[in-house]
TISE-342188 format. One record per residue (C-alpha): residue in three letters; x, y, z. Coordinates in pm, whole numbers, plus 32768, in hexadecimal, padded with zeros to 4 digits. Each point is the difference from the previous one (the first is absolute). Layout:
N
ALAXYZ...
***
This chain:
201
UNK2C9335BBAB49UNK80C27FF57EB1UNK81297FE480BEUNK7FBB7E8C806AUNK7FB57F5D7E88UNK81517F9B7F97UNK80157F498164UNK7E787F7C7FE7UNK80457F797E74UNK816B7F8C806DUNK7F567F1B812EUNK7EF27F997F11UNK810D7F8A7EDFUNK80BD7F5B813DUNK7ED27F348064UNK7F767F8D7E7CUNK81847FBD7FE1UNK7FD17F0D8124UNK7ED17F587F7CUNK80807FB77ECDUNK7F1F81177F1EUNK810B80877F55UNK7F5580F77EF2UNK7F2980918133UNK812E800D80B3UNK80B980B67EE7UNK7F0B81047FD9UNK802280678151UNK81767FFB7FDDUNK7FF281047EC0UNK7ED280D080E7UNK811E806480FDUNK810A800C7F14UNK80DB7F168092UNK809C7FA07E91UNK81117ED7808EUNK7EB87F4C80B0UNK7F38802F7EBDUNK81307F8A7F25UNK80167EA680B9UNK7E867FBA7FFFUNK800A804B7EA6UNK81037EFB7FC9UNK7F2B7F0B80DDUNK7EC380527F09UNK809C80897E8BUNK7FFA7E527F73UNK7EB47FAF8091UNK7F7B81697F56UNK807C7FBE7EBDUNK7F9A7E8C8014UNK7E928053801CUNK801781017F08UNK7FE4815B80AFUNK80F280877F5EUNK7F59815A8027UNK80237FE58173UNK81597F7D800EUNK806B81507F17UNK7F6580EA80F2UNK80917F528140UNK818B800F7F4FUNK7F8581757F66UNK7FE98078816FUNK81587FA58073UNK814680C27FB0UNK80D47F937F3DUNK81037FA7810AUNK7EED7F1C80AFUNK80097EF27EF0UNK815580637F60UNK809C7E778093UNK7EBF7F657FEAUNK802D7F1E7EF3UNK7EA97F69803AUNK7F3F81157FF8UNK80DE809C7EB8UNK7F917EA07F49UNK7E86802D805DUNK7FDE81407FB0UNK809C7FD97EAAUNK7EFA7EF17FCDUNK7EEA80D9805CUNK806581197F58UNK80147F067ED2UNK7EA17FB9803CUNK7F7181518018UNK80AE800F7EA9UNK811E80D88062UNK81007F9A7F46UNK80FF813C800EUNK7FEA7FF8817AUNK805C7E84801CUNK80FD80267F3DUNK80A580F080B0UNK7FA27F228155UNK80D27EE07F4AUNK812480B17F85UNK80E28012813FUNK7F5F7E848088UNK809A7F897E7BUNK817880908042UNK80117F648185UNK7F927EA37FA6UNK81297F69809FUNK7F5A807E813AUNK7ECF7F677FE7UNK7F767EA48068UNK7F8E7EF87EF5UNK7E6B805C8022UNK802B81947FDCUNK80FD7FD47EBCUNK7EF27EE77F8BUNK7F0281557FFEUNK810280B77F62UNK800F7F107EE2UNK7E817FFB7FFCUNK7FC181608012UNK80D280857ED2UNK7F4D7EF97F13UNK7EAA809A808CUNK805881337FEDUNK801D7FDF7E66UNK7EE97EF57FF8UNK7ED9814D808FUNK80F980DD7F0DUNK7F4D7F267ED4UNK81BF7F8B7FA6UNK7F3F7EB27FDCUNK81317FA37EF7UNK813A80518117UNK7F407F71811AUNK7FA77EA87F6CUNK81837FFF7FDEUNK8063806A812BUNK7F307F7480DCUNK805E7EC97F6DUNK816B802A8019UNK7FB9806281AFUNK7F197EB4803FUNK81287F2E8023UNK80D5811880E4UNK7ED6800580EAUNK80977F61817BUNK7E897F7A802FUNK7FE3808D8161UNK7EEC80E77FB0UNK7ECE7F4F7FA6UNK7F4181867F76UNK813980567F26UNK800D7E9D7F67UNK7E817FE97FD5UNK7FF4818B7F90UNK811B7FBA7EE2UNK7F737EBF7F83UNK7E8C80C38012UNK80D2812B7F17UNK80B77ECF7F06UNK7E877F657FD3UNK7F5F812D7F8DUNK80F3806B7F27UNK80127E887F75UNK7E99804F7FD9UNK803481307F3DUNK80E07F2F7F0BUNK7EE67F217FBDUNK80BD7EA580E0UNK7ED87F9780B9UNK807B7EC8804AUNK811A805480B6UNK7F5881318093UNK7F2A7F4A80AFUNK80E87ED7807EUNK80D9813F8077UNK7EB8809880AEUNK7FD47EB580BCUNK814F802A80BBUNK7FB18163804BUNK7ECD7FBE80B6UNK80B57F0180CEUNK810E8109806DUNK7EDA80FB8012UNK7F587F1380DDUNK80FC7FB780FDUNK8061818E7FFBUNK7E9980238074UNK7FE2811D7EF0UNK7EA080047FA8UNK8054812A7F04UNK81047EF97F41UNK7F087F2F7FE2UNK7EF580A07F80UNK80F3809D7F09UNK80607E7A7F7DUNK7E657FC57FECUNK8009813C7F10UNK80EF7F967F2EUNK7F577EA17FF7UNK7ED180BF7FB7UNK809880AE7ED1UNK80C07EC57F6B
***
């Protein structure tokens, strides 16, 4: 009965929705093609995905949504730039970022915090270790300090690239803060990133 397995995976995302298993939920959502259900349950999940550092997953779950499913999704937009980041696809993230970077005026205080994070990352995995010590230092100061990953993520990029210019000192005093933020972002990714850099210093 082919007929019946949108309905069966629809009921099944319905009920994982209600008991509070969102990924399940969200794969049942994409199995009947019901892209509005699958867009909000990916909203629900995107942080927590990139927080634990499966960024692979994260990809494929925003890769099998139109376009016009995410397009005022601001959450999603920011977490899949990060991931794509991550799987070291720099091109792509850019061209995630470009239109969030011309409507900052419509974004809240933690989103333009990843905005200011994300560019400085961006050129830190593009090996600009000279323009991203520089910039990253000039966007530490604009950061609002409502997003615990962004803060923790940009001080994370400023310490290795302080690392990189041979201030080990101030690396690691930098590193220290950025576990705390990494710490209260739950982001066990950002903080085994700081241990790495510790690691290398």
């Amino acid at each position: 009965h082919p007929e019946q397995f949108a309905d069966l995976h629809n009921r099944a995302a319905a009920w994982y929705q209600s008991e509070g298993v969102f990924t399940t939920a969200l794969e049942h959502a994409l199995a009947a093609g019901d892209h509005p259900l699958a867009a909000t349950l990916l909203e629900q999940v995107a942080e927590v995905l990139l927080y634990e550092g499966r960024v692979a997953t994260l990809i494929r779950y925003v890769e099998s949504l139109p376009e016009q499913a995410i397009a005022g999704r601001i959450g999603i937009r920011l977490a899949y730039a990060w991931a794509l980041i991550f799987a070291h696809r720099y091109q792509e993230a850019k061209l995630v970022l470009a239109p969030l970077e011309q409507n900052q005026g419509d974004l809240d205080g933690r989103s333009r915090d990843e905005i200011l994070t994300l560019g400085p990352c961006i050129l830190l995995w593009s090996d600009r270790i000279d323009e991203c010590l520089v910039i990253a230092a000039e966007n530490l100061p604009k950061l609002s300090g409502h997003g615990d990953f962004a803060y923790g993520a940009l001080l994370n990029i400023y310490a290795l690239c302080l690392t990189v210019e041979a201030r080990f000192g101030e690396a690691q005093e930098v590193l220290n803060t950025a576990k705390r933020h990494m710490a209260r972002a739950n982001s066990d990714y950002g903080l085994v990133y700081a241990d790495c850099i510790d690691g290398t210093i």
